[in-house]
Structures are given as C-alpha cells and as structure tokens.
N, C-alpha and C positions, 0 to 999 in steps of 0.2 A: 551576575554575568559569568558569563565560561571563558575560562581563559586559555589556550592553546598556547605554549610559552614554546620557541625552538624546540619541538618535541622530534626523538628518531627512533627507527624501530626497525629493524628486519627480517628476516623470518631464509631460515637456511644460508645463511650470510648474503640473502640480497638484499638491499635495502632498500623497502616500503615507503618511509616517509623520511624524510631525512632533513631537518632541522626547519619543520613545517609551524607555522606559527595562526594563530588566529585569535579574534576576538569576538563571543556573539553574546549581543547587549539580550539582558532579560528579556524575555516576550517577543522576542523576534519567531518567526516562522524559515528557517533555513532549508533548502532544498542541495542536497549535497549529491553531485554528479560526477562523474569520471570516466573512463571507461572500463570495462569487465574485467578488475587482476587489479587496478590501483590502489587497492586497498581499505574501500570505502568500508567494509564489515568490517575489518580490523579495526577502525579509527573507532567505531565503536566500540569494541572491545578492550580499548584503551581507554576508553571514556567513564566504562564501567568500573573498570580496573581489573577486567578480569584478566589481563597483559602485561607485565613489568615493561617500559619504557625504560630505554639503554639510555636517553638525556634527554632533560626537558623537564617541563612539568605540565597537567592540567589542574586546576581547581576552576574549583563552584562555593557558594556562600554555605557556609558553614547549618550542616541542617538539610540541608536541599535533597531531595528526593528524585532518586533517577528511577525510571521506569522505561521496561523495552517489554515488546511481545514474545511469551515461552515459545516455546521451541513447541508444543502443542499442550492442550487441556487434555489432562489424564481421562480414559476413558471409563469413568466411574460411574454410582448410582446419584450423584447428585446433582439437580436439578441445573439447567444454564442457567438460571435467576440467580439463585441461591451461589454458585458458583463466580460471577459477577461481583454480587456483594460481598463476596469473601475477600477479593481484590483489595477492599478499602480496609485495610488492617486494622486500623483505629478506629474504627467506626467497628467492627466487628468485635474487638476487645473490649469496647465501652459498652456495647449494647448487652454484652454477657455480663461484667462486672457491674453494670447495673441490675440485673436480676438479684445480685447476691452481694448487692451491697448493705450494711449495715451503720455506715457511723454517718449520722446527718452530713454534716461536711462532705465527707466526701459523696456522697450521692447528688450535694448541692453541684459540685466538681463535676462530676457524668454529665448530668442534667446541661449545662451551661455549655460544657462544649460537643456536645450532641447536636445544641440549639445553632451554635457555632459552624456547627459544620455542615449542617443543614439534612441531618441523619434522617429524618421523619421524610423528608424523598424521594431518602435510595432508589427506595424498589422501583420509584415512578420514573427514575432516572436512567437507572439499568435496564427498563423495559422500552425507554424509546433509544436507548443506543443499541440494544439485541433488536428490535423491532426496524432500525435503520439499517442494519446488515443482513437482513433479508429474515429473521427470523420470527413466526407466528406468536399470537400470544398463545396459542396450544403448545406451541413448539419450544417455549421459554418453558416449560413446569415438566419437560421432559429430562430424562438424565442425558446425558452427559455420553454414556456406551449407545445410545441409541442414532449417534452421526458418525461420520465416517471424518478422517481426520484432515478432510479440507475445511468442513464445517465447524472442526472443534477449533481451526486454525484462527475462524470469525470469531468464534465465545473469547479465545485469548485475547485477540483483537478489542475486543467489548470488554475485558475485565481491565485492561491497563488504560483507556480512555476512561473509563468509569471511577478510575483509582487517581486519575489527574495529578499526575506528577509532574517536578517544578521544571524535571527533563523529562520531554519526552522522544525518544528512540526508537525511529520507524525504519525499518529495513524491507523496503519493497512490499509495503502495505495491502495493496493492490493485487498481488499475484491468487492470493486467493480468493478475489472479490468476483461477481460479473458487476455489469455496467452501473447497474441502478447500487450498488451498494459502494462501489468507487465514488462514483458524483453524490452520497449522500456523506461521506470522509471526506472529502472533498469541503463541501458546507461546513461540515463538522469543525476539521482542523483549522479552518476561517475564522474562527468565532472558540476557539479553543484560549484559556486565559493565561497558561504560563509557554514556555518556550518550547519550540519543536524543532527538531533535526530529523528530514527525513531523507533516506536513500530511496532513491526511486530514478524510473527510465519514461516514467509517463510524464507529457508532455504539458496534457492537460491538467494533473495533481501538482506540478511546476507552475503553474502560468496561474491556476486560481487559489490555490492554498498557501503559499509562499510568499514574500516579500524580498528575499536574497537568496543568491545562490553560493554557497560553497564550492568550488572546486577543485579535486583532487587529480594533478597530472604533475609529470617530472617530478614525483616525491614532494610537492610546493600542495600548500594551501593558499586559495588565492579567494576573497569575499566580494562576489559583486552583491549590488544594489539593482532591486528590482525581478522582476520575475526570468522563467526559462527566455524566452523570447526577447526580453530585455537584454540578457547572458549572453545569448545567439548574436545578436548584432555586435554588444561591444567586444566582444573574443574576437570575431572575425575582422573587425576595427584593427584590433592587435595585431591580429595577425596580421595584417595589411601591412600595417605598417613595420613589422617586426622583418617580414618578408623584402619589403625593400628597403629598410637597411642593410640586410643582410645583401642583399643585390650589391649596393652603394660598396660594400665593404670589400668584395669579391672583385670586382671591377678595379678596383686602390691595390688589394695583393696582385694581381694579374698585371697590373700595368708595371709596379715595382718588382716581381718576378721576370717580364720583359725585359728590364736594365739589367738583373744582376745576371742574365743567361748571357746578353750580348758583351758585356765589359767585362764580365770577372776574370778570363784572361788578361786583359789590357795592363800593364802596370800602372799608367797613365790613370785608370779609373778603378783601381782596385777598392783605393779606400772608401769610395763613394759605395759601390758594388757591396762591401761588407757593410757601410750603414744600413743600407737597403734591406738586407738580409736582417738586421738587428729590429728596422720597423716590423718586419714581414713578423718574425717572431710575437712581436708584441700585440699585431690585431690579434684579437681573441675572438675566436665565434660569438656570433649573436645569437643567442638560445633562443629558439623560437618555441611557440605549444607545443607537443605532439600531437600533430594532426596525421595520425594515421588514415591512408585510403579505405575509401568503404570496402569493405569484406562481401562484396555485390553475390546476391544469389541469381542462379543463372537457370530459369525453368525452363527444359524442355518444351518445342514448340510440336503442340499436337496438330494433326490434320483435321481439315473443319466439316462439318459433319450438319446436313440439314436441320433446320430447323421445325418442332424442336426438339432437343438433347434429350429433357425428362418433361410428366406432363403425368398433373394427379389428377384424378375425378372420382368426386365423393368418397375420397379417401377417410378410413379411419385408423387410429395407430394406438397401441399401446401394450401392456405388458398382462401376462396372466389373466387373458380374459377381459381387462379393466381398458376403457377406452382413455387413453390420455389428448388426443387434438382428435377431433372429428368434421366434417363439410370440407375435408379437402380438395378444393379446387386449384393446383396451382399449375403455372407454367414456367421454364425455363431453359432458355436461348442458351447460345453459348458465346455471346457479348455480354451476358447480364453481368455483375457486381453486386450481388446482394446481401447485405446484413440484415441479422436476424437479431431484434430487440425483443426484451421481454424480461420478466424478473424469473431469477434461480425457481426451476420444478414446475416453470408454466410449460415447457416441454420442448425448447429449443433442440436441445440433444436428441431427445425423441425426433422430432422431423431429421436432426442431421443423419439419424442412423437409419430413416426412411426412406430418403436420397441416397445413401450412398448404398443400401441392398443390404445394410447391416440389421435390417427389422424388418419384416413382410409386415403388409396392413393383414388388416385383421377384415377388413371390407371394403371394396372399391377396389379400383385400378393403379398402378402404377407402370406408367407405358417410358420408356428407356428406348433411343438406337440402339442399335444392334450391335454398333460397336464401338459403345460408349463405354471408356475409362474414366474412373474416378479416383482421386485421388482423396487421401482422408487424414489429418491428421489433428490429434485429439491430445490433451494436455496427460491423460494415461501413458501411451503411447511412447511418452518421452522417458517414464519410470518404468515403462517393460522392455528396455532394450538390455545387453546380454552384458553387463558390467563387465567380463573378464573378458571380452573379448575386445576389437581392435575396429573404427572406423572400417578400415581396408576387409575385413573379417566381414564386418556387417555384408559388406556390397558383395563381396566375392559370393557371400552363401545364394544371392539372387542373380547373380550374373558371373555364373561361374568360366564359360567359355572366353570371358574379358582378359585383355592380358592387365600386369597389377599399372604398367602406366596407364592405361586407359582409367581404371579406377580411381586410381590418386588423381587425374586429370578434374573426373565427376565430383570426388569430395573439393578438390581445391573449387570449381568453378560454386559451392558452397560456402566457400571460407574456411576449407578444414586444412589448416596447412599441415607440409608432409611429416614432422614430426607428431603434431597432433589424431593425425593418420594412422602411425603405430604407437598409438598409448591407447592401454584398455579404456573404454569408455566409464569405468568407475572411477575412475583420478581424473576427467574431463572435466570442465567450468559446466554448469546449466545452458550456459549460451550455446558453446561447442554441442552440448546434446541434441540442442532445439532444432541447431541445424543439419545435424545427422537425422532426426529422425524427420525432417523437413525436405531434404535430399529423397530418403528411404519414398516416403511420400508420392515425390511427384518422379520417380526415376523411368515409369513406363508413359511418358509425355501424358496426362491426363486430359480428358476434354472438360472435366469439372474439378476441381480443389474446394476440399470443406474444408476450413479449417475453424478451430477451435480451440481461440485463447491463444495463438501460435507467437505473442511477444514478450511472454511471461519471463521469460531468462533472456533477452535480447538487450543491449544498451541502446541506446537512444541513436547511435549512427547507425546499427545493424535493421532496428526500425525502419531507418529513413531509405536503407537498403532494398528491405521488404517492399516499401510502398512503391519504389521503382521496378522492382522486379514484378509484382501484380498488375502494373499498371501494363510492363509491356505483355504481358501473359495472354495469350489467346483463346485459352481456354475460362468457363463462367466459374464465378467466384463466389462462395457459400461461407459468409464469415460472421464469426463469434466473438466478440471481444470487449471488456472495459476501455481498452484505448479510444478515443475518442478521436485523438488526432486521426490513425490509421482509419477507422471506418471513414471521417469525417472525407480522406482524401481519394479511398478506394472503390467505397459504395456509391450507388448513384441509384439503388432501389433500399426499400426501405421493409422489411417485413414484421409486424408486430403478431408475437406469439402471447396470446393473453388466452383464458376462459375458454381453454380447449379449441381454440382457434386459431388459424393464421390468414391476417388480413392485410393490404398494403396500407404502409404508414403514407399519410400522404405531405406531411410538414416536412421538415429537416429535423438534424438531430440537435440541433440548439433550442428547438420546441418542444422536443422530446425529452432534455434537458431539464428544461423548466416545467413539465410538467412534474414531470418524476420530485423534482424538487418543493415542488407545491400542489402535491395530490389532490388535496383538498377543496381548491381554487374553485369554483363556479362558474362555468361558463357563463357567456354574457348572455346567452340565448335562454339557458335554461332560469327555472324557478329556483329560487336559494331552494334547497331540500329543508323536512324539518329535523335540528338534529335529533338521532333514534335515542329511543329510552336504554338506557341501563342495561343491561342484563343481571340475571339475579346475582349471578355470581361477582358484579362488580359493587352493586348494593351492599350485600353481605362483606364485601372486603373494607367499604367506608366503613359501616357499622362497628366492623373490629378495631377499624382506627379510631373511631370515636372513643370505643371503649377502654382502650390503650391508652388515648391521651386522658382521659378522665384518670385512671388507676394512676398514672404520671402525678396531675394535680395533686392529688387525695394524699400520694405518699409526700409528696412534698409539703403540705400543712403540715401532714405530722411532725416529717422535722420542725420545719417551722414552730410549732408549739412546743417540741421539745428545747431548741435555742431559746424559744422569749424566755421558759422558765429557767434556762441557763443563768442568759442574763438578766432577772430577776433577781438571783442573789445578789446581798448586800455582798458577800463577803468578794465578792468578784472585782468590790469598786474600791477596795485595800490598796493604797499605795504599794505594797510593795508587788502587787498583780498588774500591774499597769501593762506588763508588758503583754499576758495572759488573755486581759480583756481587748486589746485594740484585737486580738486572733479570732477570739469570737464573735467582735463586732463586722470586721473581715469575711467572716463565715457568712452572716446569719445575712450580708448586702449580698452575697456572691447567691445564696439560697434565695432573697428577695428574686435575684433579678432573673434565676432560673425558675422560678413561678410564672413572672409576667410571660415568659418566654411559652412557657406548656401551657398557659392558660390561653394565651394568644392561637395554635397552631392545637387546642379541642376547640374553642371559635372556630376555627377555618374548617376542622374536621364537620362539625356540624354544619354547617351553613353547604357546606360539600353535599352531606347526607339530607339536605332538608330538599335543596335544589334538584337533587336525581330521584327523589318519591313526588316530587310537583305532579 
C-alpha cells in the first residue's frame, strides 16, 4: 500500500499541498485530477523523492519498485527492442552474468529466476507493447536517432510498461499518443497487475482504466471510488450540497447582523446586540471545492459562404515525388464536423496540410471559395511560438493598428487573463500556450478550423470549454485527436484515413473502438482466413531459440554431474559437515528444479518450430 500521511510542500512560499493525506491499497488503478497548477507533477515528484517534503511522510513496502516515463529515449544507435529490454534491469543483468557464469550454483541461481520471471518472453513481450503504440515490427530493429522525439516519447512509454513496476507513474500518457495507440493503454493499463497512478485530462483513459479517482484542489487530497464520471456526479453532489449550506449559513449571519445594526445603540439591547456579534464571529465559512468558471474560448463568427467551402477530385498528395493518399474524392460544407481516424503515418496530417494549402497535390484538383479562410492549428505550432516574448506581443505583431485594450480583451475572451498577458510565454503553463496559439489560430474568423491534437495541455474543464465553443462555431470543423470524449461530442462525420485512402467511416466511434481493439476479429460475413505462414525471418528466430534453450539444458547437466559427484563423496556425510552438505543438497534441488524449468520452455520452443514448418 502507498501511504500519503499529512504530507505539505510549497514551492516559493506558496503552498502546494498542505497537510494532504491519502491511502491507495495495492493494485488499485488511481486516476489523479486537478486543475492546471494544483500540483499534480509535483505530487509525483514527491512520490519519487526527488522533493524533500517540509511534513508528513509517504512510504511503500519495503523493496517496491517505482517507475515513471523519462523525460525522452536518448537518441542513439540502438535498436527500440533492444532498448525496451534494457528497461528490465534484472533480466538484463541475469541474462549477462549468465553467459559468464561459472560455479554450478550459481548458474542454478540465473537459470531459476530467469524461469521466474518469465525472461525467455521478453522480446515477445516488448514486441507487442512497441507494436500496440503504433510501432512496425521493421520499425522495432531500427535505432533509436532514426525518430524524432514524439516517437522516442512512445519507446519511453514502452520500456517502463515493459519494466512493470510495483508503482506505476503516468503523467499525461496520452499526449503523445494518437487515437488507436491511447485506446490500446487504455486496454493495457486494465489488465496491468500492480498499481497505477495516473495524471491525465482524458476522460475516456478515466472512465475505462481506472477504478478511483484522486483529487487534487484547496491543497486537500480527496479519494473517490469509481471512475471520471462516477467523480463528476458525486463532486457536484458535494457541491450541491456544500453550496447550500453555505446559503443556510449566510441567510443565519444576515439575519443576526440585522439585530446587531438596529439595537446596538439601544442600552436596553446592547448586551443581546454584542452576543450576536460574538455568534457572527464564530460562523466560520463553509469551504466549498474550487469550482473555478470555465475559462470559455470565444471563436470568432465568420460569414457564411456557398456551399461548398473546399471540394477534391482525384486528388493525389504527398511528398518528394512519393504519393502518400491518392482517389481523392472529397467534399466539405461549412456545417460539417469532421474527424479524421486512422493510425500514426497513414496520412492524416498529409490531408490536413492538403486542406489547409499547406501541400499542393501532386495530381487532381483542389477547388477552394474564393474567399475561404482557414484556420490551422497543429501540436508544432504550440513549440514555435516566440518564448521571450509576451501574449499581447504575439497579437500586436498581427494586428498592429489595435489599441492594447482591444488586445487584452481577444486573449482574455481566450482565458488569457491580464497578468498572463504580460509574461513571456516561456514561463506560461502548456495550457496557457494551447490557448494562445488557439487564439493565434482562429483570430481572422476562419470559414474552416483544422485542428490537430488541440487538448493536449488543456485540463478537463478547459476541454469541456472547447466542446462548447465548437459546437457554437459556424465555421466546418477538421479534427485530430485521441480524445475520444471531444471527437465523440463534436464530430458528426467520420473520415477513415487507411491504405492511402480516405473513405467515410460509416459506424460510430464505439465500433471503431472495438475494432481497433480487436483487429483480428472476423467478420460474420466473411471466411475465417487461413492463418499466413511464417516468414523466413520468424522461423529462423524460433530456430535460434530452440537452440538457446537446448545450450540452456546441456549446461545445466553439466553442473548437474558436477553436484551428484560433489555429493557422492563420503567425506561430505562427516558429522561435522552437516552444515556444508544441507548447502549442497540446497543447491543441487534449486539446479533440479531450474532443469525442469529449460527443459520445459525447449519443449515449447520446439513444438513452436515444428508447428510454423507444418
């Protein structure tokens, strides 16, 4: 169990958490929420200990192994497999000191908890959790300098799942996922077998991966039961009720502030008048959540414009001669809502830079009004803004004839409030960025908005902000996203980007959901297919494991024959060796039972290899 005992902490003398307590029983899945500044990466960091805590304590069982995702996988020559399994320390340290182990015992020692830990599956293991974040198996045996570092963000991702720590510490998992590699962490952390704490603003990784929520507001830790949605009801319960007592309470001072205004001259009534004043003192406010108001984004309303807006025909698009989506046929209105499904490099971003005149096709048409504004913004976008410079800077460089209240007016109706306004945007939260470069965005009223991934820094109210502001938007909607709730609430078309194509999805995304989730599934219509043969290069890799676990056995006799001759000596059964012999009798069970184990798992390796040459 983790135990959060009265812990405080503050950071430039404000204080963060302040005598916040918690208890989270082993193997729970914990969903820890807040909003943007309460401290939720800190709490981690105190978890880790990389934070001296000013009182309080946390502990864990004695032993227990924390794990969180680096900050990114170095950009080296080696392999994302190879890099994966390096994760599992002790599996890495064993499998070396068993090359160059020497004294029976202990190679009986390797051998045992090797079998233990289930070492002979690494690779197969680390290949379907790289293979579930979107990575090929061509694309596992490449290094490491060959992705750019949203991608190494996933291999990190993959090596501390793969490494199954007793904590595990997720800090916005998600942001560098798209859709199909969220909803497969999702599954994942469902079915993951020691304990999780994760920070996250998705609604959807709350409601299906979770079983409690953490909450972090007023410096207080507070632990419901049950998932986001479950949270959502009983908080506002609270608050319901918190809200009118606090009514009840106001209405008691107000009636007793009445007497002591009219009497407290009177001599007659003084001393009634000063008890009254001594209640009044004694109500104490009734603390309720911080329910801060939404920070509502306010898009410009463009003029509406025939339809339709944009219109592809036999469109082909891609880069350096190479065609990435081709049979472009599409249309779009400017009432549409469309998301664009599809797994990472099938070419989403391609069509969005097609739309928005940021890519000419390469063949076909792309017919545009005339005086069609787009508006675009892209998760880059939010990393190329001018760090030393200021909100109000941003906007003035585009709309320089503005006076600065009209400016401050455009970021506030964003949520930029006026202090935030003048601070460079390098010392800004990610959220504050999202919405400046969200602002930036849609500032010339657009007749279309792409955007792409645009909730990644956003907390869970500024979300719920987003979806109302789209919904009133008049302009057509071109969206990217893992969120599932936002698409689920905003889309109303559905556009599947697969095989160089884009075609209308025609299910919902709860079908979409489940497919992605069970790729394999067989329609009811079609023939089971038959499963494909092998390929050579997966034969040859059984082959090697066969080979592997056989050299495994073979060394293990040998100790083996080496022990029985041990204990074969008389002089070993000397009373005064008694203590000598139970060590090698000790040894030589521990060497038995690491035999059954390799001899068991070159069985399975064969039976593997016999099955795939059928």
């Amino acid at each position: 169990m983790l135990r959060i005992t009265d812990i405080s902490y503050s950071v430039a003398g404000r204080p963060l958490i302040e005598h916040a307590s918690a208890n989270i029983p082993e193997g729970h899945k914990i969903g820890i929420v807040g909003r943007n500044g309460t401290g939720k990466t800190t709490l981690f960091r105190l978890i880790r200990g990389e934070l001296a805590l000013e009182s309080g304590e946390i502990t864990m069982p004695l032993r227990a192994r924390i794990g969180g995702v680096a900050q990114e996988v170095p950009g080296n020559e080696v392999s994302l497999i190879d890099t994966v399994l390096a994760a599992d320390t002790e599996r890495a340290e064993l499998m070396a000191e068993s090359d160059t182990a020497t004294d029976g015992a202990r190679i009986a020692e390797i051998q045992t908890r090797l079998a233990d830990i289930d070492a002979w599956s690494a690779e197969a293991r680390a290949a379907s959790i790289l293979k579930g974040l979107g990575f090929t198996d061509a694309e596992q045996r490449m290094p490491c300098s060959a992705f750019s570092g949203g991608w190494r963000m996933r291999v990190a991702l993959a090596a501390v799942l793969f490494s199954q720590p007793d904590l595990l510490l997720l800090d916005e998992p998600t942001n560098y996922l798209d859709l199909e590699g969220a909803l497969w962490l999702e599954s994942y952390l469902a079915r993951y077998p020691h304990t999780v704490l994760i920070v996250s603003h998705d609604r959807g990784l709350l409601n299906r991966a979770v079983g409690h929520i953490l909450h972090l507001e007023d410096r207080k830790l507070t632990l419901y039961q049950g998932n986001y949605d479950t949270f959502a009801e009983t908080r506002a319960a609270r608050l319901a009720v918190a809200e009118a007592e606090n009514r009840k309470q106001e209405a008691r001072r107000a009636h007793l502030q009445s007497f002591v205004d009219r009497f407290r001259a009177k001599a007659s009534k003084a001393v009634q008048a000063q008890s009254r004043l001594k209640m009044i003192a004694k109500l104490k406010p009734i603390n309720t959540p911080q329910e801060a108001a939404l920070r509502a984004f306010s898009f410009p309303t463009p003029e509406e414009l025939s339809p339709p807006i944009v219109r592809v025909e036999s469109g082909v698009v891609g880069y350096d001669g190479k065609p990435v989506l081709s049979h472009l046929d599409l249309r779009i209105d400017q009432d549409d809502r469309i998301a664009l499904l599809g797994r990472n490099g099938e070419g989403k971003s391609t069509l969005s830079k097609l739309l928005s005149n940021r890519l000419a096709p390469m063949s076909g048409r792309v017919i545009t009004s005339s005086k069609l504004r787009v508006g675009y913004f892209a998760q880059h976008q939010v990393d190329e803004l001018h760090v030393d410079e200021t909100p109000v800077d941003h906007l003035r460089r585009l709309r320089p004839d503005e006076p600065p209240s009209k400016l401050r007016a455009r970021l506030g109706g964003f949520g930029i409030r006026a202090e935030q306004a003048d601070t460079v945007v390098g010392r800004l939260s990610g959220g504050q960025k999202a919405r400046l470069s969200l602002m930036l965005a849609t500032l010339d009223a657009p007749h279309m908005l792409i955007l792409d991934e645009p909730t990644n820094h956003l907390d869970i109210e500024s979300r719920e902000a987003l979806v109302e502001a789209l919904t009133a938007y008049t302009g057509a909607v071109i969206l990217v996203s893992h969120d599932m709730h936002l698409l689920s609430l905003v889309a109303d078309r559905l556009w599947l980007v697969k095989d160089g194509r884009v075609t209308p999805y025609e299910q919902d995304l709860e079908a979409y959901r489940a497919l992605l989730l069970t790729p394999d599934r067989p329609s009811e219509k079609k023939e089971k297919p038959k499963p494909a043969r092998p390929s050579r290069e997966a034969i040859q890799a059984l082959r090697s494991e066969v080979r592997k676990c056989e050299d495994r056995v073979n060394k293990l006799n040998e100790m083996s024959d080496k022990l029985a001759s041990k204990l074969s000596d008389p002089a070993l059964y000397e009373e005064e060796k008694v203590g000598e012999l139970e060590v090698w009798n000790r040894k030589y069970a521990e060497l038995r039972q690491a035999m059954e184990k390799a001899e068991a798992l070159w069985m399975s390796a064969l039976e593997k290899l016999e099955a795939a040459q059928a």
